[in-house]
C-alpha positions as CSV (number, residue, x, y, z in Angstrom):
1,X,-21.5,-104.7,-13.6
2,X,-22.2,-101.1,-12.6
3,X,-24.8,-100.6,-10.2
4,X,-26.8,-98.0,-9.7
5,X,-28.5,-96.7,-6.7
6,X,-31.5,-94.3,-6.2
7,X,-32.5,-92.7,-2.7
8,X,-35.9,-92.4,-1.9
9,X,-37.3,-89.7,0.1
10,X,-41.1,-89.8,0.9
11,X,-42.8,-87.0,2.3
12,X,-45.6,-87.7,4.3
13,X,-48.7,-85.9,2.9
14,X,-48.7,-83.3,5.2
15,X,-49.2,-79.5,5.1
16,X,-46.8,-76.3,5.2
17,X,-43.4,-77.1,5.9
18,X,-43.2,-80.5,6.7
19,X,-43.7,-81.4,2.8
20,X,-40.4,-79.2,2.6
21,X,-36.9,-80.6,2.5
22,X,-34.7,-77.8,4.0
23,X,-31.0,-77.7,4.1
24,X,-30.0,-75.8,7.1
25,X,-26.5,-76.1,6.9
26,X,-25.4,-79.3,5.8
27,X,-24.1,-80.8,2.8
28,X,-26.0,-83.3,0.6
29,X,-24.8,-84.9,-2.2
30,X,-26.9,-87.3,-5.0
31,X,-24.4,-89.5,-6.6
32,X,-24.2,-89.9,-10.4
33,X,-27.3,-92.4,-11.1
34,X,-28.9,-91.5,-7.8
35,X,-32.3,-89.6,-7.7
36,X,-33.6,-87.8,-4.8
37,X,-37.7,-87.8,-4.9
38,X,-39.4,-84.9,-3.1
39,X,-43.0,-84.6,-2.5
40,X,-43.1,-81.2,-2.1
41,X,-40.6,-77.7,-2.0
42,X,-36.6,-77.7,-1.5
43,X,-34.5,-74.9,0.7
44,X,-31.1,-74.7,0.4
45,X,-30.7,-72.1,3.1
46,X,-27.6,-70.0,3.1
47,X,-24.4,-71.9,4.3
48,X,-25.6,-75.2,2.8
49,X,-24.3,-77.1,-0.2
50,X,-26.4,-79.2,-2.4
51,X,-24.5,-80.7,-4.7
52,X,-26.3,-82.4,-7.4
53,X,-24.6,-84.9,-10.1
54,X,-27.8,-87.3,-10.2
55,X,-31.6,-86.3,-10.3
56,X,-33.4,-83.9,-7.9
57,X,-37.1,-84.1,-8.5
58,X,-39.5,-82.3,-6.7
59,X,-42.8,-81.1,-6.9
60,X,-42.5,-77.7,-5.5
61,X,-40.5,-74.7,-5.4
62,X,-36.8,-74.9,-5.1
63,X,-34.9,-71.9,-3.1
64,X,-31.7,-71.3,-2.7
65,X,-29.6,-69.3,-0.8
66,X,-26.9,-71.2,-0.3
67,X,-24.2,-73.1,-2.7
68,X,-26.2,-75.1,-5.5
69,X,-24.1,-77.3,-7.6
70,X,-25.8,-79.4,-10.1
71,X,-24.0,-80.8,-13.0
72,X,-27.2,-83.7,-12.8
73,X,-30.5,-83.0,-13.3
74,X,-32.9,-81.0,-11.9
75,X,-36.6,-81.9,-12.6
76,X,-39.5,-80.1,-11.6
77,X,-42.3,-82.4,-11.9
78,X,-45.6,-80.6,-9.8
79,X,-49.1,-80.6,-10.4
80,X,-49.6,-76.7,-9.6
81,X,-47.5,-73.9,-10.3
82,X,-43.8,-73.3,-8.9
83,X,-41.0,-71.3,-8.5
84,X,-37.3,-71.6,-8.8
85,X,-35.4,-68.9,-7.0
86,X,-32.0,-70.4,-8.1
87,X,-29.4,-68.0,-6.2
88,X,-25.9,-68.2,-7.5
89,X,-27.1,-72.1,-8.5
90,X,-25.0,-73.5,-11.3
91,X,-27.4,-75.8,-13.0
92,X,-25.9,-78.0,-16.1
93,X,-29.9,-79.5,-17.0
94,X,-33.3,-78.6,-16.6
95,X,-36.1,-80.4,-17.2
96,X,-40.0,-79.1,-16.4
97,X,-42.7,-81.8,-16.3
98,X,-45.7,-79.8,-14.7
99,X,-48.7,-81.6,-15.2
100,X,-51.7,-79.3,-13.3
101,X,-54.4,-77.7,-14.8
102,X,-54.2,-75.0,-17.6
103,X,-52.9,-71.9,-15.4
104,X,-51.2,-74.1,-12.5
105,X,-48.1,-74.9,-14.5
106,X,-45.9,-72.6,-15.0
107,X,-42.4,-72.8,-13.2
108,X,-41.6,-69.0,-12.5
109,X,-38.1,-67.7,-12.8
110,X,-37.5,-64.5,-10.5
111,X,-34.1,-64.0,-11.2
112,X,-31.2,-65.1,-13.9
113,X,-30.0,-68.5,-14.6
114,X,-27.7,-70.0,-16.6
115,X,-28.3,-73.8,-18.1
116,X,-25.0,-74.9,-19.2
117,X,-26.2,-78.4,-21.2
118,X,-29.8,-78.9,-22.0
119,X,-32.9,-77.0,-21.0
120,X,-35.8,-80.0,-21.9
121,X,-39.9,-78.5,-21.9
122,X,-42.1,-82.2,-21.6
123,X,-45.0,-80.6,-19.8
124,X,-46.1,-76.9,-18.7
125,X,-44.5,-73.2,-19.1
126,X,-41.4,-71.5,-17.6
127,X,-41.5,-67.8,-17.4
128,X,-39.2,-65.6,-16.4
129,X,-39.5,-61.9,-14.2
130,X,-39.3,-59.2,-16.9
131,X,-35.9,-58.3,-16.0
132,X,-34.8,-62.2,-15.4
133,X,-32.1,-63.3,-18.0
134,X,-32.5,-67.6,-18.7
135,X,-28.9,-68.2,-20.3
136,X,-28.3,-70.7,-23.1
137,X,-24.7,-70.3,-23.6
138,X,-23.0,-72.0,-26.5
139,X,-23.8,-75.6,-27.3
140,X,-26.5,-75.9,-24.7
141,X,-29.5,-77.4,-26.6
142,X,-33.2,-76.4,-26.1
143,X,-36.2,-78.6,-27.0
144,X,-39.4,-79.6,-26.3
145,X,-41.1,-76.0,-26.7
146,X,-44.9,-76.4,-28.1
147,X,-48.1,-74.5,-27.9
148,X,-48.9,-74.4,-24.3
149,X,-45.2,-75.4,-23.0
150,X,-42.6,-73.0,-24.2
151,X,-40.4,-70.2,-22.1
152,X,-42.1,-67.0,-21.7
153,X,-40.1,-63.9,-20.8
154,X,-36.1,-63.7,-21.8
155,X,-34.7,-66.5,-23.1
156,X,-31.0,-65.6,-24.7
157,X,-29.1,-68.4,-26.6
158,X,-25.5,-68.3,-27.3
159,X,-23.0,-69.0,-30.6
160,X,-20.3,-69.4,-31.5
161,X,-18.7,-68.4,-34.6
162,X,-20.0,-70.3,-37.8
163,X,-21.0,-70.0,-41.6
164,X,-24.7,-70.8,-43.2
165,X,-28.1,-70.8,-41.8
166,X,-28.4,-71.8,-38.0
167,X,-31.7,-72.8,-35.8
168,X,-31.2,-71.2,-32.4
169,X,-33.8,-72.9,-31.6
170,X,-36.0,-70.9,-30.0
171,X,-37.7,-69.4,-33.1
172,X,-34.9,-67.9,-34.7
173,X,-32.6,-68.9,-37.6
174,X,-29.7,-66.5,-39.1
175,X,-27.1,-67.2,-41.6
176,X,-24.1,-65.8,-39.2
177,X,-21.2,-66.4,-41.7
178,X,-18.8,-63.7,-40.5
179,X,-21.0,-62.5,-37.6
180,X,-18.5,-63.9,-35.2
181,X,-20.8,-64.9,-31.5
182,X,-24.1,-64.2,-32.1
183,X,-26.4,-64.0,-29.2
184,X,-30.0,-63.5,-29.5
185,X,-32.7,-62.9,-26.7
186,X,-36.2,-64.1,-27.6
187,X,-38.5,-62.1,-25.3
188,X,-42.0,-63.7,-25.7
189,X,-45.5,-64.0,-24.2
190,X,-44.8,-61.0,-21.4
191,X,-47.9,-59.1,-23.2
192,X,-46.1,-55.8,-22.3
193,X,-45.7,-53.2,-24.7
194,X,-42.1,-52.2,-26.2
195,X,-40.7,-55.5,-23.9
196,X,-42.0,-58.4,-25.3
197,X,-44.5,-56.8,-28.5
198,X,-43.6,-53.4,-30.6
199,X,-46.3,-51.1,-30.8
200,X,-47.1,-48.0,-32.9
201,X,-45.2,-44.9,-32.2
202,X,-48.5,-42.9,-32.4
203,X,-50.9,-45.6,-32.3
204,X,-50.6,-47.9,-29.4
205,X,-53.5,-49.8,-30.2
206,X,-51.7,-50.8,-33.2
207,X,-49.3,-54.1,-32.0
208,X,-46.9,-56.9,-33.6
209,X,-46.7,-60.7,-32.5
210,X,-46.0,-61.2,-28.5
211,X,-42.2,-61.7,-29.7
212,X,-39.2,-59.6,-30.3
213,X,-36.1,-61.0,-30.5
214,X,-32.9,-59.5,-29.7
215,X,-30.0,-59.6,-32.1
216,X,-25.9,-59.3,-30.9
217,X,-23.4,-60.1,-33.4
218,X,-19.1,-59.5,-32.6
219,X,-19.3,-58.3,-36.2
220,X,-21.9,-56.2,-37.9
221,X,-23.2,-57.3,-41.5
222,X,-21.4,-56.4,-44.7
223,X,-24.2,-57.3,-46.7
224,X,-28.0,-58.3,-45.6
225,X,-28.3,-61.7,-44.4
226,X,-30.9,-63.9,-44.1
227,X,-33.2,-64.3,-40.8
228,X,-36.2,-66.4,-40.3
229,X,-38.6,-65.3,-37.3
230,X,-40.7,-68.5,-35.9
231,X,-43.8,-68.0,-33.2
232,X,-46.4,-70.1,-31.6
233,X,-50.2,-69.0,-32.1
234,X,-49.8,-68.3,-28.1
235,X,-48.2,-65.3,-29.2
236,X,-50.5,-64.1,-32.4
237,X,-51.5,-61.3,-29.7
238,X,-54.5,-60.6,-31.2
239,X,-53.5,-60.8,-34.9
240,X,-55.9,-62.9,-37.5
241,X,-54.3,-63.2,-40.9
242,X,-50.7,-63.1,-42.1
243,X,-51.3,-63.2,-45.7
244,X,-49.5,-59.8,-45.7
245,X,-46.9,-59.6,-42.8
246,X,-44.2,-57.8,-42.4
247,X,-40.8,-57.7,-40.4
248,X,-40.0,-54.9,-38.5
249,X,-36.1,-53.6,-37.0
250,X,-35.7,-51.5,-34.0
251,X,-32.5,-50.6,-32.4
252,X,-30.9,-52.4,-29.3
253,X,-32.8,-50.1,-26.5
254,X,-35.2,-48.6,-28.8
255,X,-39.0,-48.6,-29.4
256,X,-38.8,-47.0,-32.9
257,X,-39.5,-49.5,-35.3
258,X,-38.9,-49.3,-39.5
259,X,-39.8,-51.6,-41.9
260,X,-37.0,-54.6,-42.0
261,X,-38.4,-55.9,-44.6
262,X,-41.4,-55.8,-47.2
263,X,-45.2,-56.9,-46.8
264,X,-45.5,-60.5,-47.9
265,X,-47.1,-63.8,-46.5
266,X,-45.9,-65.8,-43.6
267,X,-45.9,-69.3,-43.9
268,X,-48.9,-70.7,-41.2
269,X,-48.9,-74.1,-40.7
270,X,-51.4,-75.3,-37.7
271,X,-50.2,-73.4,-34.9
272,X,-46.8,-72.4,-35.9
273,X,-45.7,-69.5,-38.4
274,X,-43.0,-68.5,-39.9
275,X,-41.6,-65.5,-41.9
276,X,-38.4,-65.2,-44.1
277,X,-36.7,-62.2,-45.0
278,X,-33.3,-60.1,-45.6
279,X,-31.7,-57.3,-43.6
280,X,-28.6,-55.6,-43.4
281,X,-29.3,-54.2,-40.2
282,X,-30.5,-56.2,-37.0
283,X,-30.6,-55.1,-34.0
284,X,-34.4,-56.0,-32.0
285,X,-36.7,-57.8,-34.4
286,X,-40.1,-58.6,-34.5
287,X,-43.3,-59.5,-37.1
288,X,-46.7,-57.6,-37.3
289,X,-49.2,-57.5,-40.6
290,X,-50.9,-54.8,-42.3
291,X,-53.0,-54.1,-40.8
292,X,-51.2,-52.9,-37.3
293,X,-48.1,-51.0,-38.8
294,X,-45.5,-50.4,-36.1
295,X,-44.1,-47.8,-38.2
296,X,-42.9,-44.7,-35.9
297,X,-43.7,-41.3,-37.6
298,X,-39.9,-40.7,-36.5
299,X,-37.3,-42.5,-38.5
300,X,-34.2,-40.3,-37.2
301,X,-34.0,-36.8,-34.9
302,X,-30.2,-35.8,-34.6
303,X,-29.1,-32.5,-32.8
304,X,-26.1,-31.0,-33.7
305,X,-24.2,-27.6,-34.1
306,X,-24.7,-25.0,-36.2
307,X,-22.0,-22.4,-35.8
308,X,-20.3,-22.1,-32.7
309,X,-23.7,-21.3,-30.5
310,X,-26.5,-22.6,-31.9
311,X,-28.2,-25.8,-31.9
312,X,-29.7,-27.4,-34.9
313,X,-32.2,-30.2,-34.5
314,X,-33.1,-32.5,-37.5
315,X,-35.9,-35.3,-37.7
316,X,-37.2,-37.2,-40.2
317,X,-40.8,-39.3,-40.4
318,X,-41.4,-42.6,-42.6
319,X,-45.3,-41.9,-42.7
320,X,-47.4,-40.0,-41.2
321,X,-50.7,-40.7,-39.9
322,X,-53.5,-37.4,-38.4
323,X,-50.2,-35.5,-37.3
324,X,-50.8,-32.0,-36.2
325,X,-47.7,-30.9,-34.9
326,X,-44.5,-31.2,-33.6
327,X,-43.7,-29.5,-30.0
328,X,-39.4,-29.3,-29.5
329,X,-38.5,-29.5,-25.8
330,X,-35.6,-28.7,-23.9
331,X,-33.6,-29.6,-20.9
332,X,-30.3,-28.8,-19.0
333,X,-31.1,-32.0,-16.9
334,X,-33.0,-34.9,-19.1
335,X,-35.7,-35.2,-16.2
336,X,-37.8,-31.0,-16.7
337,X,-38.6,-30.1,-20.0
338,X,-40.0,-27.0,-21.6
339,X,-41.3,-26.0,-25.2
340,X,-38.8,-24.1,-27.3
341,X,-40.8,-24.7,-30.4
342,X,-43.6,-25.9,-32.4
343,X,-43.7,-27.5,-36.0
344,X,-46.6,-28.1,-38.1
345,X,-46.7,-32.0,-38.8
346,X,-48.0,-32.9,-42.4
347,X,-51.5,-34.4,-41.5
348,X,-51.1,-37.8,-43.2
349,X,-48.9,-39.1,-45.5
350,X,-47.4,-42.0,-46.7
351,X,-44.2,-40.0,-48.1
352,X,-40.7,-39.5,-45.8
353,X,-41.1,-36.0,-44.6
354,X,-38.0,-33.8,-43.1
355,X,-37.8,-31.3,-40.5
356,X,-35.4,-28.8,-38.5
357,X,-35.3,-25.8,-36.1
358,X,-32.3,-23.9,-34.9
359,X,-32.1,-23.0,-31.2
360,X,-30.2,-20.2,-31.0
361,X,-27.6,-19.4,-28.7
362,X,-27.3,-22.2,-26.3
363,X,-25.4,-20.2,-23.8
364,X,-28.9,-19.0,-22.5
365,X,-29.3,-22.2,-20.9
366,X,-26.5,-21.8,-18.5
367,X,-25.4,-25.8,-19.2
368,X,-22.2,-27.6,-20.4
369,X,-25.1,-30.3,-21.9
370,X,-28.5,-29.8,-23.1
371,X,-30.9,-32.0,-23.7
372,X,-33.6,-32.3,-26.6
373,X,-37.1,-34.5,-27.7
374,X,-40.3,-34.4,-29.5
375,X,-43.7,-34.7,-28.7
376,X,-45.6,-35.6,-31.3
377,X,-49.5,-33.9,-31.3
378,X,-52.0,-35.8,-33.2
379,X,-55.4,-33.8,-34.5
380,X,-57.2,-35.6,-31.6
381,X,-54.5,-34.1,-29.0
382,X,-53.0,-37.8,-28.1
383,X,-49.3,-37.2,-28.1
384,X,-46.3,-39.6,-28.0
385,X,-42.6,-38.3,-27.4
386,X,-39.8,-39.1,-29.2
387,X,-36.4,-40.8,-27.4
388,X,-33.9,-38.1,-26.2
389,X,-31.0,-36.4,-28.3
390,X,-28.1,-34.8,-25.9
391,X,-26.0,-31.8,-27.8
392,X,-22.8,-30.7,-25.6
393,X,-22.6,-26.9,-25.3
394,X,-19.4,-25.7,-26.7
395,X,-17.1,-24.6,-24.5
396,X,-17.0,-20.2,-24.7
397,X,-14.8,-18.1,-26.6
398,X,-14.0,-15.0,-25.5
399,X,-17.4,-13.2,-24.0
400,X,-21.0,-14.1,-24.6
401,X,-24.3,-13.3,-23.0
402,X,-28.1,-13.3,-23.2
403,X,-30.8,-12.1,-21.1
404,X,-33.8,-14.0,-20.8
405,X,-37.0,-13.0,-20.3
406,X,-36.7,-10.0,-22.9
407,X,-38.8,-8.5,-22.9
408,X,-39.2,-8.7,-19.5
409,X,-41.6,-7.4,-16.4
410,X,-41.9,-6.9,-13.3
411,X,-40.1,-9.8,-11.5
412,X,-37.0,-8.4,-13.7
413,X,-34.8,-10.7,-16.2
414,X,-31.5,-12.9,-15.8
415,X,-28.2,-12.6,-17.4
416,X,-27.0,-15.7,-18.9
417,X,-23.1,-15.0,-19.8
418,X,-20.3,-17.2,-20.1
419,X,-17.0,-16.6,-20.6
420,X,-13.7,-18.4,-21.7
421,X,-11.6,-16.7,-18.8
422,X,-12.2,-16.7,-14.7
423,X,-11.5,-13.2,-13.4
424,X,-13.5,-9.8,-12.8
425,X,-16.1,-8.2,-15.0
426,X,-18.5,-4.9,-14.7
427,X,-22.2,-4.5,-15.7
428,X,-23.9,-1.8,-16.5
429,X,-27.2,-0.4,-17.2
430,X,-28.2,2.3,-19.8
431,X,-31.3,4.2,-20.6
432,X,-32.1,5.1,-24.4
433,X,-30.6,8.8,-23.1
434,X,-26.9,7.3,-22.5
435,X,-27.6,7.6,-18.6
436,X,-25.9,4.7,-16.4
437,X,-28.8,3.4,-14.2
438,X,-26.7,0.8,-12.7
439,X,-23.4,-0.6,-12.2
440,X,-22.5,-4.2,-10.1
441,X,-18.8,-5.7,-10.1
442,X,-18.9,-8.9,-10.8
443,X,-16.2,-11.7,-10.4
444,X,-16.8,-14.6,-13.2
445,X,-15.8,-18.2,-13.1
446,X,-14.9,-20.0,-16.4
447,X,-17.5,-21.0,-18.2
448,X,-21.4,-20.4,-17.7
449,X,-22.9,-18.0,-15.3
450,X,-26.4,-17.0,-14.1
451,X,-27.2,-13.2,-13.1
452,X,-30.3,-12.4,-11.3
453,X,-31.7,-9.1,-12.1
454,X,-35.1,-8.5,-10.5
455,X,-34.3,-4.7,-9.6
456,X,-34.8,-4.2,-13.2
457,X,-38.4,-4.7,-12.6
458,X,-38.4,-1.7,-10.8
459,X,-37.7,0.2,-14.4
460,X,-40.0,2.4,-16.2
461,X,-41.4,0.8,-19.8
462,X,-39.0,1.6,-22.8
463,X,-35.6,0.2,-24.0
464,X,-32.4,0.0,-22.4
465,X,-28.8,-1.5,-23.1
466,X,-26.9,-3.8,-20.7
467,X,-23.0,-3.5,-21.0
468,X,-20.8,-6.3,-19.7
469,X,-16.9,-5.8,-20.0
470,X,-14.1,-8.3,-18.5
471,X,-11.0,-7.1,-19.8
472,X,-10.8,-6.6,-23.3
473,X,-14.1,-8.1,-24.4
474,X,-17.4,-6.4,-24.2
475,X,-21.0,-7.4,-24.8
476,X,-24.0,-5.1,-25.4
477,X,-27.5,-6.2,-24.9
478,X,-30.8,-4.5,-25.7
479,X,-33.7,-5.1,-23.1
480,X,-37.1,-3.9,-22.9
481,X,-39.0,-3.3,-19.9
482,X,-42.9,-4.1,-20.9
């Protein structure tokens, strides 16, 4: 006959510490079908081994800084909130039993973890940091979730390769045949816009459901597959009816959401929902209704080249709701941008809508990359800016320059020239009579160069011509002193 033995440990019910178990360098081990009570928090401080193959139960937090081995169980069973700061723990099964009051128990997660078996929700909510990962990997089960005891924050789940319709299990079903691994991250209940809930490109006030969930496949769909998005009523975030709902796709990273699929009702039964649809494309996911479309004015803005100097920026819009206008910015760093155009937006409209503008010779900026993005004006002056686009400048052929301001005043213009060859060059400085003004020897490295000229400031009002020559190339500029 086996026998099993359970250890004991009671905490008198005292305050601070001494309701603490610390490790402080030791090692202690619970034996297979042992369980190790603990009326209060356990430290496993660094250069101490707990090593876990029965039950550790406590009711309050567990930190650890040292080597955390638990192939057992670890069960947090408190009566007000805790926290789990695992470390480098290896943890094979979880279990959360907290039985306080309605906002004292919630077991917080500050940093990642990995639960290699079963992850088991009898009483009270987990939430993670918004930057903690909780780690489901392949054939490490989930239950118990329930309104008022689920996992808030990330929660990613793990599978392997597989045909037909699979439940993750936390709210999400896919058929995956020929997907390869899929791994999905619910984010839920954070109440943080673009994290946890997708919100209107130009009307924030306009939100989903308090879930998106993140989609990773090995392979990309052939053909749309079939996806079912499940939520609790915790996470309606605000929204009443779902007689016409909709599914909506953003890109891994992005915040611009398009319709994934098309208005129709969600099946709501008691507090749990659940909506059915087809996509080809998947990527983040989430659910919203009609009457809070996520729908971003911009469906795609692409820079690209036009020629072998000029810029061409593209941008599309799936609707359009009280847009005035479109201001194009530029940047030679991706932090400081300025205007370089403005494009009248088509008020509102329910029809796609296209939109370009050329920026013309990008040698002016002096950059081997520039960089480009929107902001988007509405008639009430609220604005929203579009992600970035990146165009890299082609590298020069022969000799090209521009000066910029022109016309220019008093503080004088710059000389933006670049060059396919390193070596010496001359400028000059005409008047409209043919008279050289000035002349400066100048020694160019490959590529982009800036030229300071503030002495032309000095000038009197009227045109003049600039003349640059290295070698066999030449360049002539007209300039205007205002």
């Amino acid at each position: 006959m086996k026998t099993l033995y359970t250890l004991l440990l009671a905490l008198p019910a005292l305050s601070g510490s001494a309701q603490a178990l610390t490790n402080d360098g030791a090692t202690i081990t619970v034996q297979a079908g042992a369980t190790i009570y603990v009326e209060g928090g356990v430290k496993n401080n660094a250069g101490s081994t707990l090593a876990n193959a029965g039950t550790v139960q406590l009711t309050g937090d567990l930190t650890n800084a040292g080597t955390l081995n638990s192939s057992g169980l670890l069960l947090f069973a408190g009566t007000t909130n805790q926290t789990f700061a695992p470390g480098a723990a290896t943890v094979a099964s979880l279990t959360l039993n907290n039985t306080g009051a309605s906002g004292q128990r919630t077991l917080a997660l500050p940093a990642d973890l990995t639960v290699t078996s079963a992850l088991t929700l009898q009483s009270g909510l987990l939430r993670t940091a918004p930057a903690a990962m909780l780690t489901l990997p392949n054939g490490a089960t989930l239950s118990g979730e329930a309104p008022g005891r689920y996992v808030q924050g990330n929660l990613r789940i793990v599978r392997a390769a597989g045909s037909g319709l699979l439940d993750f299990g936390h709210g999400f079903a896919l058929n995956r045949s020929g997907l390869g691994q899929v791994a999905v991250t619910r984010t839920a209940g954070l109440l943080t816009d673009n994290l946890s809930r997708g919100i209107n490109f130009t009307t924030p006030a306009l939100k989903g459901i308090d879930r998106i969930w993140t989609v990773e496949t090995a392979v990309a769909p052939a053909a749309p597959v079939e996806v079912v998005l499940q939520w609790l009523a915790d996470d309606d975030n605000g929204l009443t009816s779902f007689a016409s709902a909709q599914a909506w796709r953003a890109d891994v990273g992005s915040a611009l959401w398009g319709p994934a699929s098309a208005q129709q009702a969600a099946t709501v039964s008691g507090s749990t929902r659940s909506f059915s649809f087809s996509t080809a494309a998947l990527g983040r996911l989430t659910v919203s209704n009609a009457a809070n479309p996520l729908p971003v004015e911009l469906s795609a803005f692409t820079a690209e080249h036009a020629g072998d100097y000029d810029g061409l920026l593209r941008w599309t819009t799936a609707s359009e709701k009280n847009n005035d206008h479109f201001d194009v910015e530029a940047s030679t760093d991706g932090l400081v941008f300025r205007r370089i155009g403005t494009v009248k937006g088509h008020g509102s409209t329910a029809q796609p809508q296209s939109y370009q503008l050329l920026d013309k010779d990008l040698a002016r900026y002096a950059a081997d990359v520039v960089y480009y993005r929107l902001r988007q004006v509405d008639a009430d002056g609220s604005a929203a800016f579009s992600p970035m686009r990146s165009l890299k400048v082609a590298a020069p052929l022969g000799l090209a320059a521009t000066a910029a301001p022109n016309p220019f005043g008093a503080h004088g213009t710059a000389l933006s020239v670049r060059t396919a060859t390193a070596g010496p060059a001359t400028l000059q400085l005409f008047d409209a009579l043919g008279r050289a003004l000035l002349r400066r020897a100048l020694d160019l490295p490959a590529g982009f160069t800036s030229v300071a000229l503030p002495e032309l400031g000095e000038l009197a009002t009227g045109p003049y011509v600039l003349r640059l020559v290295q070698g066999t190339h030449q360049v002539g500029l007209k300039v205007v002193r205002e």
